[in-house]
N, C-alpha and C positions, 0 to 999 in steps of 0.2 A: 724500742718503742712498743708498750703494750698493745696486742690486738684490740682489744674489744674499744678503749678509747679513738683508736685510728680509724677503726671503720664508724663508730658515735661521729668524729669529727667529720669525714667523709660524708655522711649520711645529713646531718647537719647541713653541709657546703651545698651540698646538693637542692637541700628544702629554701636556701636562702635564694639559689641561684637562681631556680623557678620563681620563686615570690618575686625575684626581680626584673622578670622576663627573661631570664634565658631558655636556653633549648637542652636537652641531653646530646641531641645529635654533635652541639659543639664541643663535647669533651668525648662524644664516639671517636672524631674526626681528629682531635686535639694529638699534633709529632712536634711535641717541643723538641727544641737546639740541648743538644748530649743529653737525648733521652735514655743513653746507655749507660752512662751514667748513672743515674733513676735506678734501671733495671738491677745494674752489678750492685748499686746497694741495698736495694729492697733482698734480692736472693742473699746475700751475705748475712742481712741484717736476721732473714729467716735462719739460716743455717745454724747461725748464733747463738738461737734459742730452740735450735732442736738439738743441734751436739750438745751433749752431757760433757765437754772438757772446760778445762781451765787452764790457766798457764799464761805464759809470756807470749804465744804465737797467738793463741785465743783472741789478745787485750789489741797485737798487733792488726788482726783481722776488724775487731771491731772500731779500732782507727780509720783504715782502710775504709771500712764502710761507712761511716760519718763523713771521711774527706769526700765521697765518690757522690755522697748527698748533696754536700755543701758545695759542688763544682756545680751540680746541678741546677742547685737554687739559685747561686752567683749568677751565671750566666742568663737564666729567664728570669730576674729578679723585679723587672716590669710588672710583673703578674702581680696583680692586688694580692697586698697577703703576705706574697714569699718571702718581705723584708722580714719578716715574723721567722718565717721558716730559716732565713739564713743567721739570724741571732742567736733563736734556737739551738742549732745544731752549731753555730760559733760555739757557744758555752759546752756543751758537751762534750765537743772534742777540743775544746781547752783544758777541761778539771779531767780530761779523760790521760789525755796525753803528760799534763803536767802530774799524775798520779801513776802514769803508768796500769790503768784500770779505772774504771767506772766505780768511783768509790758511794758505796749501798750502805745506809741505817741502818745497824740492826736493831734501834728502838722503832724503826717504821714499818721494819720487817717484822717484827712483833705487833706493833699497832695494827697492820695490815692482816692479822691471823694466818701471816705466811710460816713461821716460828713459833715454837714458846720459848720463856727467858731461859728454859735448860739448853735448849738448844743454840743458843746465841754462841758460846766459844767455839763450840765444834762444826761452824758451819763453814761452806766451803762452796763459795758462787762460781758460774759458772758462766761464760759469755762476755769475755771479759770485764766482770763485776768483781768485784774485792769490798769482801763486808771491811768496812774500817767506819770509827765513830771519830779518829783525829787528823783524816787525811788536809793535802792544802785543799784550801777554797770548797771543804766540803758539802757547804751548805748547796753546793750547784751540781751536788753528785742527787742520786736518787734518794731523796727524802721525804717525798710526799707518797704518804699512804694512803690508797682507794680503797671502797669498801666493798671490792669483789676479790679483794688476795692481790694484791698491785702495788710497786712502786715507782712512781714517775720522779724525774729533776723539773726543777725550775724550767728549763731547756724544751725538756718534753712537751709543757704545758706551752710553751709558746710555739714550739711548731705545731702541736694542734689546732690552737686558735688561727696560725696562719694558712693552716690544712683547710679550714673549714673555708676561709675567706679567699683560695686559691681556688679549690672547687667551685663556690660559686663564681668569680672572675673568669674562668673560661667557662663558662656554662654563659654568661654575658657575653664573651669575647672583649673581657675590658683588662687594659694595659693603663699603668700610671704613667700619663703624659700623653695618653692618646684619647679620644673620646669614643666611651661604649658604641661597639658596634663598626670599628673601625679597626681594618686591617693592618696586617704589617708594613704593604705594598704602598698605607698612607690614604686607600684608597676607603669612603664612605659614602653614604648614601647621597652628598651632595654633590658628588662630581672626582675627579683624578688630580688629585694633588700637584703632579707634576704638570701635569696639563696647564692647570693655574700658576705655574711658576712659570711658563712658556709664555705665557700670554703677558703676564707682567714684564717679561722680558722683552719684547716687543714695542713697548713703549705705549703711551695713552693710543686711544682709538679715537680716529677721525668724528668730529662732532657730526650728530645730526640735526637736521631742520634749517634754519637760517644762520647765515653766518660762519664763520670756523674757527675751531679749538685754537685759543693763543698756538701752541704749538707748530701749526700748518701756516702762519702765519708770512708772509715772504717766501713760504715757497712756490715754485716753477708750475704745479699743477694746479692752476687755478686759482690760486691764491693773490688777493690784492693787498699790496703794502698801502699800508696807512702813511699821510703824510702831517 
């Protein structure tokens, strides 16, 4: 994943989350479920694109690092957004694995002023990238050229857009299927969820004022049966 669009889409998450009322403090505070996960593919994912190798171990590592993403996103996939993030990085390490590399244009590679067209045979990617222009399902390898020297997938471009919608979503504390502002625990501003299941469990509540609830009706305490 390109820096400079990751921390755009970050920075973005952030300005939406505010406009929406969230806090920073929520995502200071924010220990998702296998955030090691998170961690082991972000450092991989660096590593990646600072070794200068290439190879079969290379392509294996950056497997590695997509599946350690997508465990991530699976599991906190509540989070506004991350359904973006785990389609995303589904596609990548689908064309990634089924190619054995991350198969890269090199007409985007050119497009992108990362190349010139002499350059195009003799090149040799590194992270496991593999310049190929007939791989399978290529179109979902890195094809889209940025106009800072960059090539993103398809893939890419949806985990950003779900980057930006995740950042803001905990800056909210909003989960799909829960309403903003509401914990995991179920618990929100209106009272204890489970509280209110206790109480439902209990049966109606004895009427007040004249009279009594059908329910209390014939019973021992007080109660007169109608005749």
């Amino acid at each position: 994943m390109a820096l400079l669009p990751t921390l755009l889409a970050i920075g973005i998450g952030v300005g939406l989350g505010l406009y929406w009322g969230g806090r920073i403090s929520n995502l200071l505070a924010w220990v998702p479920p296998l955030w090691e996960a998170l961690v082991a593919g972000v450092v991989l994912n660096v590593l990646l694109d600072v070794l200068p190798w290439s190879g079969a171990i290379m392509t294996f590592l950056s497997i590695l690092a997509t599946g350690a993403l997508l465990a991530f996103a699976v599991v906190n996939v509540r989070i506004g957004g991350m359904v973006l993030v785990v389609v995303g990085l589904g596609l990548n390490l689908f064309v990634t694995v089924i190619n054995w590399g991350m198969p890269v244009s090199t007409s985007a590679l050119a497009s992108a002023g990362i190349v010139s067209e002499a350059q195009v045979d003799e090149l040799v990617l590194t992270g496991g990238r593999e310049a190929a222009s007939g791989a399978l399902f290529g179109f979902l390898g890195d094809v889209i050229p940025l106009p800072w020297g960059q090539v993103i997938s398809i893939g890419d471009v949806l985990v950003l857009i779900g980057l930006a919608l995740v950042v803001a979503s905990i800056l909210r504390r909003y989960e799909v299927g829960r309403p903003s502002g509401t914990n995991r625990q179920g618990r929100g501003g209106s009272g204890d969820y489970r509280s209110a299941l206790d109480a439902l469990g209990r049966g109606p509540a004895p009427r007040r004022g004249p009279g009594l609830h059908p329910s209390r009706m014939g019973s021992g305490s007080g109660g007169r049966r109608r005749r």
